[in-house]
C-alpha positions as CSV (number, residue, x, y, z in Angstrom):
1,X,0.0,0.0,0.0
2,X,1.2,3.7,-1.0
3,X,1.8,5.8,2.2
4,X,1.4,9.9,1.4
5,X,3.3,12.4,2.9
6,X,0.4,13.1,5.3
7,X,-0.2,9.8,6.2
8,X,3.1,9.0,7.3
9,X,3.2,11.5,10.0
10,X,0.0,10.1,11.5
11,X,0.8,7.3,13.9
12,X,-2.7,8.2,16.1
13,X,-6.0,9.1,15.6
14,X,-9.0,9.7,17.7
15,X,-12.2,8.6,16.1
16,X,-15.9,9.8,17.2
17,X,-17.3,6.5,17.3
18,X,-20.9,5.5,17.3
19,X,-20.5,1.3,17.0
20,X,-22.8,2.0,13.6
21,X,-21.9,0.8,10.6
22,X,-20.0,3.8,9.4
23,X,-18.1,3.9,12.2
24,X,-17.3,0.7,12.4
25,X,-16.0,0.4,9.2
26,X,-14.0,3.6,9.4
27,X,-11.9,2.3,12.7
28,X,-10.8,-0.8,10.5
29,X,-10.0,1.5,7.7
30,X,-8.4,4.0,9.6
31,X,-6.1,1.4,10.5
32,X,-5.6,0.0,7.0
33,X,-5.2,3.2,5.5
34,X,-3.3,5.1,7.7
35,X,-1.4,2.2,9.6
36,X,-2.1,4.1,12.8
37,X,-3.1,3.4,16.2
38,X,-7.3,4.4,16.8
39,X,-8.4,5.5,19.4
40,X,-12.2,5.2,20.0
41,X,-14.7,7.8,21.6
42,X,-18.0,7.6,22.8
43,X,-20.0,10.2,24.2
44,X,-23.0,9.3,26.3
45,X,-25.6,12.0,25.4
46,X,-28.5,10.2,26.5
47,X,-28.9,8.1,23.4
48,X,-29.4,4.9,25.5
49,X,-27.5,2.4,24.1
50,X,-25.4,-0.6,25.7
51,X,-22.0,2.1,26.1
52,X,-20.1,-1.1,27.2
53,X,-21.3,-3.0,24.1
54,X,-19.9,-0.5,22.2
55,X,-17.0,-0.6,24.2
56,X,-16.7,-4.2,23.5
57,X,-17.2,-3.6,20.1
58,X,-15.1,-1.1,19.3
59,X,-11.6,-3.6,20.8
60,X,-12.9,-6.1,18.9
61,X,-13.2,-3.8,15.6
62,X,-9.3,-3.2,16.2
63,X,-9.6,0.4,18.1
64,X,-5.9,0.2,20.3
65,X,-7.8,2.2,23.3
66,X,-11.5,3.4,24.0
67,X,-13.1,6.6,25.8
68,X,-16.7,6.3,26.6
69,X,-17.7,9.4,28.9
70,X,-21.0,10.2,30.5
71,X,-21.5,13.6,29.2
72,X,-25.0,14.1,29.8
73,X,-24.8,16.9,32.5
74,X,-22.2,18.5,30.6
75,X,-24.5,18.5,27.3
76,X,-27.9,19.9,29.0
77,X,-26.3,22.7,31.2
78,X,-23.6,24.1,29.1
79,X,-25.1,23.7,25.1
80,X,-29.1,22.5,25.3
81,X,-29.9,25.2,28.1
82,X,-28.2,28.3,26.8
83,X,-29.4,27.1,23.0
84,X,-32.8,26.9,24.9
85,X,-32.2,30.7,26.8
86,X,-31.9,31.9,23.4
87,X,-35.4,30.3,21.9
88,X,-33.1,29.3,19.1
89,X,-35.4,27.6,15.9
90,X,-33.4,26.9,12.9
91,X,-36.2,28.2,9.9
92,X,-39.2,27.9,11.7
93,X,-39.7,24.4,13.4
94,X,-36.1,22.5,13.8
95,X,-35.2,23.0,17.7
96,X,-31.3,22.0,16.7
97,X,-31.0,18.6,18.3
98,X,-28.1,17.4,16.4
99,X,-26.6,20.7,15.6
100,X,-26.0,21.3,19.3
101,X,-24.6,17.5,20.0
102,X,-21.5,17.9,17.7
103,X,-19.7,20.7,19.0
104,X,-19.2,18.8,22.3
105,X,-18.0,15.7,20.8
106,X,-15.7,17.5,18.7
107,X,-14.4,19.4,21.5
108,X,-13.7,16.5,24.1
109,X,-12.2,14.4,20.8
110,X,-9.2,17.1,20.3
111,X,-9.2,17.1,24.2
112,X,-8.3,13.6,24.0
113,X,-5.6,13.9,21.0
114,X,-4.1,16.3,23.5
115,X,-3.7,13.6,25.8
116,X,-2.9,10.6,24.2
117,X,-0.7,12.5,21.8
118,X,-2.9,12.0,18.6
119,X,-2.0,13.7,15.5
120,X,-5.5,13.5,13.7
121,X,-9.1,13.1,14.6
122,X,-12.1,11.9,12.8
123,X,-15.2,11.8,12.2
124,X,-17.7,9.5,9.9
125,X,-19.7,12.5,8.4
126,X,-20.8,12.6,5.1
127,X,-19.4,15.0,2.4
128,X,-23.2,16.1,1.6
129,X,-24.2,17.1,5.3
130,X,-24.0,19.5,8.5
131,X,-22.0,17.3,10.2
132,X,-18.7,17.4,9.0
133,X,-18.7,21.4,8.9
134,X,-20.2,21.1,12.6
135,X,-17.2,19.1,13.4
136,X,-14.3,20.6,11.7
137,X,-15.3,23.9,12.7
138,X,-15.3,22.8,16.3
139,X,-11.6,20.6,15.6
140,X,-10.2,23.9,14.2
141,X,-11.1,26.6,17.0
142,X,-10.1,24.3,19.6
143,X,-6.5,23.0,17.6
144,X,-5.8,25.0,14.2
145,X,-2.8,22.3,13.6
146,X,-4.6,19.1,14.2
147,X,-5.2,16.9,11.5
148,X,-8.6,16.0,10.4
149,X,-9.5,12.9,8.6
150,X,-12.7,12.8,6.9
151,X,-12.9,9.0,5.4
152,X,-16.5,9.9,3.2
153,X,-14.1,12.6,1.2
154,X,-11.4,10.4,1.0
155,X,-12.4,7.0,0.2
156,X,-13.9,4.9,-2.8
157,X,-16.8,3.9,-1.3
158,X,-20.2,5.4,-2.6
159,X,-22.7,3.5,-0.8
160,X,-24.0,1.7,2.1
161,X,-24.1,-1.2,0.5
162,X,-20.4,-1.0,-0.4
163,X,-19.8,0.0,3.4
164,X,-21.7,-3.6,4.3
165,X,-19.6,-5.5,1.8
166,X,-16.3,-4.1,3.4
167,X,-17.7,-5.3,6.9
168,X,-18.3,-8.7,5.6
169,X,-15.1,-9.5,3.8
170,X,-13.3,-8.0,6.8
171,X,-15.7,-9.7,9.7
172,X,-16.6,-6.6,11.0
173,X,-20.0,-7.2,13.3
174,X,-22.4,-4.8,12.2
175,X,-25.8,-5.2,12.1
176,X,-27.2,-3.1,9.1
177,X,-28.9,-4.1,5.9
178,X,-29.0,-2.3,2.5
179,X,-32.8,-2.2,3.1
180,X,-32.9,-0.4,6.4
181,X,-35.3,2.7,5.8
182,X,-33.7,5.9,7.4
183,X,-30.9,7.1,9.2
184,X,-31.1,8.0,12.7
185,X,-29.5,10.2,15.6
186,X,-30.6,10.1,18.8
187,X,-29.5,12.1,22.0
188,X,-30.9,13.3,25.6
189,X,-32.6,17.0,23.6
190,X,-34.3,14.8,20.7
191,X,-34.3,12.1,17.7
192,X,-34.1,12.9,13.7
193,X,-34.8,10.6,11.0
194,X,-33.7,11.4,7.6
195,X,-33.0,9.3,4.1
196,X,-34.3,6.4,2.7
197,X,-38.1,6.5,2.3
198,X,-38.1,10.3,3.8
199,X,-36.5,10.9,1.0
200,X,-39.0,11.6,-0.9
201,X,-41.0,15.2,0.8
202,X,-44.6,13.7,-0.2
203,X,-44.3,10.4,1.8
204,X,-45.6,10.6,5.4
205,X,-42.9,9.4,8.0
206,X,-44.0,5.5,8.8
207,X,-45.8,5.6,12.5
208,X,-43.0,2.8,13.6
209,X,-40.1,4.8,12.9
210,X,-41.0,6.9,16.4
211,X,-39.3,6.2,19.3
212,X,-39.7,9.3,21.7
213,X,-43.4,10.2,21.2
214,X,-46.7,8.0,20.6
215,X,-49.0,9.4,18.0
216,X,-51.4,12.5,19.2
217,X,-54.6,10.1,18.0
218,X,-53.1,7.6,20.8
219,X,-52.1,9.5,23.4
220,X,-54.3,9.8,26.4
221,X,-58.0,11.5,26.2
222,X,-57.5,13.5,29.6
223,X,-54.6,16.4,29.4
224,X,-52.0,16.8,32.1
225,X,-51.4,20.3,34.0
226,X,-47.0,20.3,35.0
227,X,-45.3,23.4,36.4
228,X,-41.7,24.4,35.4
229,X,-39.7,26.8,37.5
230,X,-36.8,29.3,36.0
231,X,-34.4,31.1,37.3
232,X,-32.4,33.2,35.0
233,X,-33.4,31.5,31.9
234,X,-33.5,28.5,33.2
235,X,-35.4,25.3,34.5
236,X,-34.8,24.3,37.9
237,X,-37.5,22.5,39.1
238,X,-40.9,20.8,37.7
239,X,-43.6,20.6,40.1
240,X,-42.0,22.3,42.9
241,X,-39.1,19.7,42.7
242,X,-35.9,20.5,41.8
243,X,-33.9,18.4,39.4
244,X,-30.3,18.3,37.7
245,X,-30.5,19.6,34.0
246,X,-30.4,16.3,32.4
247,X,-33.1,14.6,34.9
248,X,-35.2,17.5,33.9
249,X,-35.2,17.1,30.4
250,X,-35.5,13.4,30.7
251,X,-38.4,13.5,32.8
252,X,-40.4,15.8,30.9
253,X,-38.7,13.6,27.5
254,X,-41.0,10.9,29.2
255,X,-43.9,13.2,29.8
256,X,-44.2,15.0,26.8
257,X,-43.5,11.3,24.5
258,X,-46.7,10.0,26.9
259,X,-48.4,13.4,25.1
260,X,-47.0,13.0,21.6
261,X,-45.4,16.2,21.5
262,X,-42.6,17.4,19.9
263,X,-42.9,15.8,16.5
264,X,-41.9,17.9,14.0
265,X,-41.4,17.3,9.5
266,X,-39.3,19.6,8.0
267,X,-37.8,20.1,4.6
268,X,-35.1,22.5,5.8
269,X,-31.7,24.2,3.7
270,X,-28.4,22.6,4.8
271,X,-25.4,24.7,4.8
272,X,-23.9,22.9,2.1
273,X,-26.6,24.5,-0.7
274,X,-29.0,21.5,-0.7
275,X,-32.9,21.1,0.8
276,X,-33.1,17.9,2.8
277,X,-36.1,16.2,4.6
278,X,-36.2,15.8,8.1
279,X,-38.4,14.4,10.9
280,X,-37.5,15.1,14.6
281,X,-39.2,13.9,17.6
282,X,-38.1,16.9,20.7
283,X,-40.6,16.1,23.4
284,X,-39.1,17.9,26.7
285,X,-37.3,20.3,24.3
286,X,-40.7,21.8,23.1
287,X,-42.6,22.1,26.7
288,X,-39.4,24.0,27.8
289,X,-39.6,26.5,25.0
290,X,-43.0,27.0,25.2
291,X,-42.8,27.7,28.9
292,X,-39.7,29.4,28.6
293,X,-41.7,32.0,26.4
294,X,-44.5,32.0,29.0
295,X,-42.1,33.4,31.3
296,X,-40.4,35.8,29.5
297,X,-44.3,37.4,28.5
298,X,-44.3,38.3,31.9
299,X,-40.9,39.4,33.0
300,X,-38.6,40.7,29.8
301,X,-39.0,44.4,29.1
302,X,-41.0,45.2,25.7
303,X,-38.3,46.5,23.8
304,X,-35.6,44.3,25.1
305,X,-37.9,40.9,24.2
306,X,-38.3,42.5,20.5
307,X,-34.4,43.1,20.2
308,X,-33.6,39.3,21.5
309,X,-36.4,37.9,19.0
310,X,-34.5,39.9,16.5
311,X,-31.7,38.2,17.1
312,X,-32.9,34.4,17.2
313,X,-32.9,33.8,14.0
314,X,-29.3,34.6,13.3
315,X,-28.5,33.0,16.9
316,X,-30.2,29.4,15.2
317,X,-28.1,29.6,12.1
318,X,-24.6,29.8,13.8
319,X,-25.9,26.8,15.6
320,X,-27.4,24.9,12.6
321,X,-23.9,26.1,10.8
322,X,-21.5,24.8,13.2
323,X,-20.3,28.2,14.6
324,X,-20.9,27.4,18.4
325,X,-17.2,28.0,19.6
326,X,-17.1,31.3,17.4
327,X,-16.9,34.9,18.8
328,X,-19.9,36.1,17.0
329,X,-21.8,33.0,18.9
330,X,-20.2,33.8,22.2
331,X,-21.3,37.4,21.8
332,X,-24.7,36.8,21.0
333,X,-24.9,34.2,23.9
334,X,-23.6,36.7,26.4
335,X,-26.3,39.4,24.8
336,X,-29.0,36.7,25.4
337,X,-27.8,35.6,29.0
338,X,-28.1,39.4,29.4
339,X,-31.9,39.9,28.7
340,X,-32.5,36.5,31.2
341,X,-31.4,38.3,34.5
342,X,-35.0,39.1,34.7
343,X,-36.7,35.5,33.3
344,X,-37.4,33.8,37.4
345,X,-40.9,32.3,37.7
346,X,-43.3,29.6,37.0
347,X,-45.0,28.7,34.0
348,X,-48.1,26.3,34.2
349,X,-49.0,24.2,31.2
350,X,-51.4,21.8,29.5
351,X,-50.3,18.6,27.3
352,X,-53.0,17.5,25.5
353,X,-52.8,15.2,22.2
354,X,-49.8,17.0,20.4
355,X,-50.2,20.4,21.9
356,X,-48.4,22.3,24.8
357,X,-50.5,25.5,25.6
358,X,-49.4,27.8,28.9
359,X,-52.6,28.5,31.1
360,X,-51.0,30.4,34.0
361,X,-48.1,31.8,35.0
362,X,-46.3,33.8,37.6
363,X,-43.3,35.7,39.1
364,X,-41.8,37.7,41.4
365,X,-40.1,39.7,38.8
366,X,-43.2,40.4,36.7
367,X,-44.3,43.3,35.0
368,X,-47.9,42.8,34.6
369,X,-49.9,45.1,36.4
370,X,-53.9,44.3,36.8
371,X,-54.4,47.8,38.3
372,X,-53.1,49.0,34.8
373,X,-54.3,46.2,32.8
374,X,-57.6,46.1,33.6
375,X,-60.8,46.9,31.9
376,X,-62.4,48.2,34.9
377,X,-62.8,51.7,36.8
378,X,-59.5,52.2,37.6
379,X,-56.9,55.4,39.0
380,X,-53.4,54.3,37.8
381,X,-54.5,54.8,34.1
382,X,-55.4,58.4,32.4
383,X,-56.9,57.2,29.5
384,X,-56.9,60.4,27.8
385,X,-53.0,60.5,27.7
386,X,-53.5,58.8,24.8
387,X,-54.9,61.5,22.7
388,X,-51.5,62.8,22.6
389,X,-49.7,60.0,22.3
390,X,-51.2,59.0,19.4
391,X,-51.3,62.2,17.5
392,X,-47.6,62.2,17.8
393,X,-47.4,58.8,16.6
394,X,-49.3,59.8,13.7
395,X,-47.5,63.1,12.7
396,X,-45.5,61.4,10.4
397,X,-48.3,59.8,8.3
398,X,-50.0,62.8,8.4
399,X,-47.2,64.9,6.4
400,X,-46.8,61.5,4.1
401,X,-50.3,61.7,3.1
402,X,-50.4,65.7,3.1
403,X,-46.7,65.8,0.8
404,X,-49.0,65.0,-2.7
405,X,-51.2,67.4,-1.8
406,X,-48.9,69.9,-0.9
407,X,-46.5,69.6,-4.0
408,X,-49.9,70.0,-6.1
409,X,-50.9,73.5,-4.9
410,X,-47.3,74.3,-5.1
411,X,-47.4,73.4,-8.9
412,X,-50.9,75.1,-9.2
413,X,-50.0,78.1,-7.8
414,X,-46.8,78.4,-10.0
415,X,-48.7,78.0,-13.1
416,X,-51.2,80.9,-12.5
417,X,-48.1,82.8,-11.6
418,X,-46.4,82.8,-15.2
419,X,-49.8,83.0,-17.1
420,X,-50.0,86.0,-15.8
């Protein structure tokens, strides 16, 4: 085998491994290829797999050493719940599930080269997605000089089915078939789906494919009430009891699956130039943003809510785009963080067959004021303030509409001037 230039000054290589068939495959290539040691790593983001399988798995695929961390704390408090302070929603309906997941695998794999003296990293990304700019952004603002190894823009393989004929003639133990429907990523926040028979935008997602929410038709006839506490921004406690970030999104995961909430079926623009179809299942994710907003309602200034929901949508690309560890991110983050000082309270809400509505809420910090609010008699209010108030407003449309009119005597009276 011909060794490049590149190659031969890579000896190690830490691989984000999932124990998929990609994966899998790449670890014994990486090997072939390369002739380097790989080193395996496995995040535990609340996807619920057998970790020590993988473990297993990944020895017994050839990887030299293996890292499988429980990052689940790590992932809710430090990325979900400032993604979540920020109501980020990539175009309308994608809560960022995936999006959000990458930049802390990337960051802990170059943590790891640092220690175990890897010269590369890599990942099992397509050329054609998010992912691998998600990644290599990430690789590159945490290590400018590592190495980064992307096998599906390197190799000759086009297909699954040539990644399961590899496996085979090599006796790696995958599980996978040519025929298997969709793709799949799965983590604490949510679950997508996308390829195979989603493929194609006018085919409805099959009602098996689900794994985080039942159906709205079959989820129960009576709705449940559930209170959610913030401080700052963010949950704290559900029901008056307080939980650790990652309980709390797994609980109400659990609550708001029992609900069917939190399905949602996008066709949304990748970063790369293409439209893709996804489906996404984010049951917890969606009860905390619509509660999140029910607190804000009653505590965020009016012109300082407009200016952050100004913001979002630019907020949600950097995320979709891969930009979390950039300064433009960490400045928009610090702006949002800034308008939650205020956000403390409790939101109560109703799940009810695919819906999350907010029937109460309340705060120390609020703004609302019944005495002003009120259609009653009331002294706080001088209702004709407004006259002037609005005629001020109004001043401006009043000149636009007078300028015709006044450019038209103008233009009369300069006519009868010279026919005289």
């Amino acid at each position: 085998m011909k060794i490049n230039n590149q190659q031969s000054q890579i000896h190690r290589v830490v691989l984000a491994y999932s124990g998929g068939l990609d994966t899998s495959v790449i670890l014994h290539w990486l090997r072939e290829e390369y002739q380097a040691d790989v080193i395996a790593f496995c995040a535990d983001l609340g996807q619920g797999e057998d970790l020590h399988a993988i473990e297993r798995k990944a020895l017994a695929v050839g990887a030299s050493k293996v890292y499988v961390e429980d990052l689940r704390e790590t992932f809710v408090k430090h990325y979900v719940f400032p993604m979540l302070r920020a109501n980020a929603v990539y175009e309308g309906g994608y809560l960022l599930g995936t999006s959000i997941a990458r930049p802390l695998i990337a960051r802990r794999q170059v943590e790891i080269a640092r220690q175990e003296k890897a010269q590369a990293v890599s990942h099992g990304a397509t050329g054609k997605g998010n992912d691998q700019v998600r990644f290599e952004l990430t690789y590159t603002a945490m290590n400018p000089r590592i190495a980064v190894i992307a096998p599906w823009r390197e190799w000759s393989f086009q297909s699954r089915g040539d990644l399961i004929r590899y496996a085979r003639k090599h006796r790696i133990p995958v599980t996978a078939t040519k025929a298997k429907p969709y793709s799949m990523d799965l983590n604490l926040f949510h679950v997508s789906y996308e390829g195979g028979v989603l493929e194609d935008p006018w085919q409805a997602p099959p009602e098996s494919m689900f794994q985080m929410t039942v159906s709205p038709e079959r989820a129960p006839n009576k709705p449940q009430h559930v209170e959610i506490s913030y401080e700052r921004g963010n949950p704290v406690a559900v029901n008056g009891k307080r939980l650790s970030p990652a309980q709390l999104l797994a609980f109400l995961n659990q609550l708001g699956g029992k609900h069917g909430i939190g399905r949602a079926d996008i066709v949304e623009n990748r970063y790369v130039g293409m439209k893709s179809r996804g489906v996404y299942e984010t049951p917890g994710g969606t009860i905390l943003h619509v509660a999140h907003r029910g607190v804000e309602s009653l505590t965020m200034d009016r012109e300082v809510l407009h200016l952050r929901d100004s913001l979002i949508s630019r907020y949600a690309e950097l995320v979709y785009y891969g930009y979390w560890f950039a300064p433009e991110r960490v400045m928009l983050q610090k702006a949002m963080d800034e308008a939650q000082r205020t956000v403390n309270g409790t939101v109560r809400l109703k799940l009810y067959k695919g819906t999350c509505t907010v029937t109460g809420r309340r705060s120390d910090w609020s703004l609302y004021r019944e005495e002003l609010a009120t259609f009653e008699e009331d002294r706080e209010y001088n209702q004709r303030d407004a006259d002037g108030f609005i005629r001020l407003n109004a001043l401006r449309l009043a000149l636009l509409k007078s300028q015709g009119t006044t450019r038209s005597r103008t233009t009369s009276r300069q006519k009868a001037s010279r026919s005289k």
